[in-house]
C-alpha positions in Angstrom: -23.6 27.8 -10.7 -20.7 26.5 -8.9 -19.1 23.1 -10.0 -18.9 20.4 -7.5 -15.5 18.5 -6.6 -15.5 14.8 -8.0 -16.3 12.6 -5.8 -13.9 9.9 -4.9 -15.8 7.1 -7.0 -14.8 9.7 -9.9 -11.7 10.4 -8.6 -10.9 6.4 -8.1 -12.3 5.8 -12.0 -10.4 8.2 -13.5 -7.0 7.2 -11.4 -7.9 3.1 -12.3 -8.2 4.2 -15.7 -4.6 5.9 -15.7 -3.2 2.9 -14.0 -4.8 0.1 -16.6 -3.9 2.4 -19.4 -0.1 1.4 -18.9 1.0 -1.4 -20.6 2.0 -4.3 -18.1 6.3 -3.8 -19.1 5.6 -0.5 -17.9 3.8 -1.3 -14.5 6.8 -4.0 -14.2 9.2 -1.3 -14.8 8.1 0.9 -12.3 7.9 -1.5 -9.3 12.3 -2.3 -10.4 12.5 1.4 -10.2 11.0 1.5 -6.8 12.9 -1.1 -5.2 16.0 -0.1 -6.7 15.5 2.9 -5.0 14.2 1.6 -2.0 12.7 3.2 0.9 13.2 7.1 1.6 14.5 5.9 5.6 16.5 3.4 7.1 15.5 0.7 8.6 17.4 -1.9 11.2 17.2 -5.8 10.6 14.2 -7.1 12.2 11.9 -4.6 11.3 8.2 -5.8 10.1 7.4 -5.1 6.7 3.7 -5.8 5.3 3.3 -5.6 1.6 0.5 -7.0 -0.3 -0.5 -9.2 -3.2 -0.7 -6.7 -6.1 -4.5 -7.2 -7.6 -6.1 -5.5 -10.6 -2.7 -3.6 -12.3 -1.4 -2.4 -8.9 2.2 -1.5 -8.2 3.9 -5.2 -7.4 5.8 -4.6 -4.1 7.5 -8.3 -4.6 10.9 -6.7 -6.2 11.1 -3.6 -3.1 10.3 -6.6 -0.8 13.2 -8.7 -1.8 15.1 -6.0 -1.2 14.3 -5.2 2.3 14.1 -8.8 3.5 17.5 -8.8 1.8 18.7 -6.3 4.3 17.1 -7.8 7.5 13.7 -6.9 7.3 11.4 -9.5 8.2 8.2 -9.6 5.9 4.4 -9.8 6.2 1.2 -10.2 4.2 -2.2 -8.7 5.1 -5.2 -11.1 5.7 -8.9 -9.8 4.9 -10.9 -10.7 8.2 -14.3 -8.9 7.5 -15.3 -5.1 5.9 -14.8 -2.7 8.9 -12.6 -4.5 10.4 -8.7 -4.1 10.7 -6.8 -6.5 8.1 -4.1 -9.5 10.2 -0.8 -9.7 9.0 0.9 -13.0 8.7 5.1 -13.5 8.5 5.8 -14.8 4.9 9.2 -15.4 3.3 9.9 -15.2 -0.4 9.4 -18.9 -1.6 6.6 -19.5 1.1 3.2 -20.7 -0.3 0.2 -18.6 -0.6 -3.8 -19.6 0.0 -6.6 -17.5 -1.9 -8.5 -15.8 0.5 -11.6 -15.1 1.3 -11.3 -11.4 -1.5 -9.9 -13.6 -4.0 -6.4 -12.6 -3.0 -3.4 -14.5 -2.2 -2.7 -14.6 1.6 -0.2 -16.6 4.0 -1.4 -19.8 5.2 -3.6 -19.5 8.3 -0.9 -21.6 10.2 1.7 -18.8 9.6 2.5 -16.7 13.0 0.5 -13.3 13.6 2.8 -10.0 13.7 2.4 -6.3 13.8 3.9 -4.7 11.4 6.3 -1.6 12.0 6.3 -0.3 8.0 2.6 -1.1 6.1 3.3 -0.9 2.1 0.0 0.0 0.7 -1.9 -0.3 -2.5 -3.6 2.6 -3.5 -5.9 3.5 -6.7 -4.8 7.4 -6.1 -3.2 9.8 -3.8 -2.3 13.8 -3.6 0.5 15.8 -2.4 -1.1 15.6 1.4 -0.2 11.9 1.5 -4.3 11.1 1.2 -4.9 8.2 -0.6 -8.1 6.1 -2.3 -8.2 2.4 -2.3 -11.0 0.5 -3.5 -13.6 1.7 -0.9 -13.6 -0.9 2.1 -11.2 1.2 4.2 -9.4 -1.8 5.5 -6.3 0.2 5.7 -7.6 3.3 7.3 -9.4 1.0 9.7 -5.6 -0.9 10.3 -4.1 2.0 10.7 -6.2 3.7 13.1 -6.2 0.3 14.5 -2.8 -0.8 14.8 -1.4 3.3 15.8 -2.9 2.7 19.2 -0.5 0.1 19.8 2.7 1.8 18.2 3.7 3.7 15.6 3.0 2.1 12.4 4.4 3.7 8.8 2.6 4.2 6.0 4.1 3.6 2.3 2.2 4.0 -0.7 3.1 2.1 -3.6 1.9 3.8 -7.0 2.6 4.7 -10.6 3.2 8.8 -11.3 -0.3 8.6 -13.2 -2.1 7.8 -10.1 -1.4 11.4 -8.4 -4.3 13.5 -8.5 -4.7 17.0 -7.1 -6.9 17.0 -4.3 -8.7 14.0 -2.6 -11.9 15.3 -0.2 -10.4 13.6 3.3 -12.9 12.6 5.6 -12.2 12.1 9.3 -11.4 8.4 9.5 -9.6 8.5 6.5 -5.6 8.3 7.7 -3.2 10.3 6.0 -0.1 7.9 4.5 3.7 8.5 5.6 5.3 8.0 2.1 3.7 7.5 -1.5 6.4 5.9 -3.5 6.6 5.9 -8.2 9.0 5.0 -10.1 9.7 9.0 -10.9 9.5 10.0 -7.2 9.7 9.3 -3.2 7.1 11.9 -1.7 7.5 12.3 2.3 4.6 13.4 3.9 5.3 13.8 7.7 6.3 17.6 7.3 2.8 18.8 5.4 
């Protein structure tokens, strides 16, 4: 009898489990080595960059954010709006104060201007060598980026530790396919598979 592929609740345990298995100097490590490393393409002052507020172990895009704002990117942090629904992005500086949202996780202040983003840094909980990625289920970034791509080309970065690469993850057909997964070992660039 044939064995069947894990499904992605598997897959997402088993990645999780990798993640929180690091110690947290480790985690911190890995999110210097990815901003000192910085992002795989150039990009001019001005551009949007969305990162997130890291929950449950994930990669901390703070020190890669830094970075970039240093060098003329303007920043952004997602806003949760409602499952099945495309997450809002909000400008925030370094130094600006955050609300707890509506998730539990630390957003801009509802008075802080809408943008689009031009580069989205993701959380992930695992990805493969196709650029596929799991998150925690909700799909509020496959629904933002199928959302937001209709406007203009948005890039997607994945930020993640080398333990969270699996082998295969089944894709389904809303499921959107990320740009870039970034670890501290290694900058994978997907728009050529």
């Amino acid at each position: 009898m044939a064995q069947s592929a894990p499904s992605k609740a598997a897959l997402r345990t088993a990645a999780l489990a990798a993640r929180d298995g690091l110690k947290p100097e480790q985690r911190a490590a890995a999110a210097q080595a990815i901003a000192a490393r910085g992002l795989p393409f150039e990009i001019v002052p001005g551009t949007v960059v969305s990162g997130y507020s890291p929950i449950r172990n994930e990669v901390d895009p703070s020190p890669l954010m830094h970075k970039l704002a240093a060098g003329g990117a303007k920043l952004a942090l997602p806003t949760v709006t409602a499952r099945g629904h495309a997450l809002i992005f909000r400008a925030w500086s370094p130094g600006d104060r955050l609300t707890l949202g509506a998730l539990g996780i630390l957003e801009p202040s509802p008075a802080a201007a809408e943008v689009v983003p031009d580069i989205m840094l993701v959380p992930l909980a695992a990805f493969d060598r196709l650029g596929h990625r799991i998150g925690y289920g909700a799909g509020h970034y496959d629904f933002t980026f199928a959302h937001l791509r209709k406007m203009k080309p948005v890039v997607g970065v994945g930020l993640a530790l080398a333990v969270q690469e699996i082998e295969t993850i089944p894709a389904l057909s809303h499921d959107v396919a990320l740009d870039y997964v970034l670890t501290e070992t290694k900058a994978f660039d997907f728009r050529s598979s």
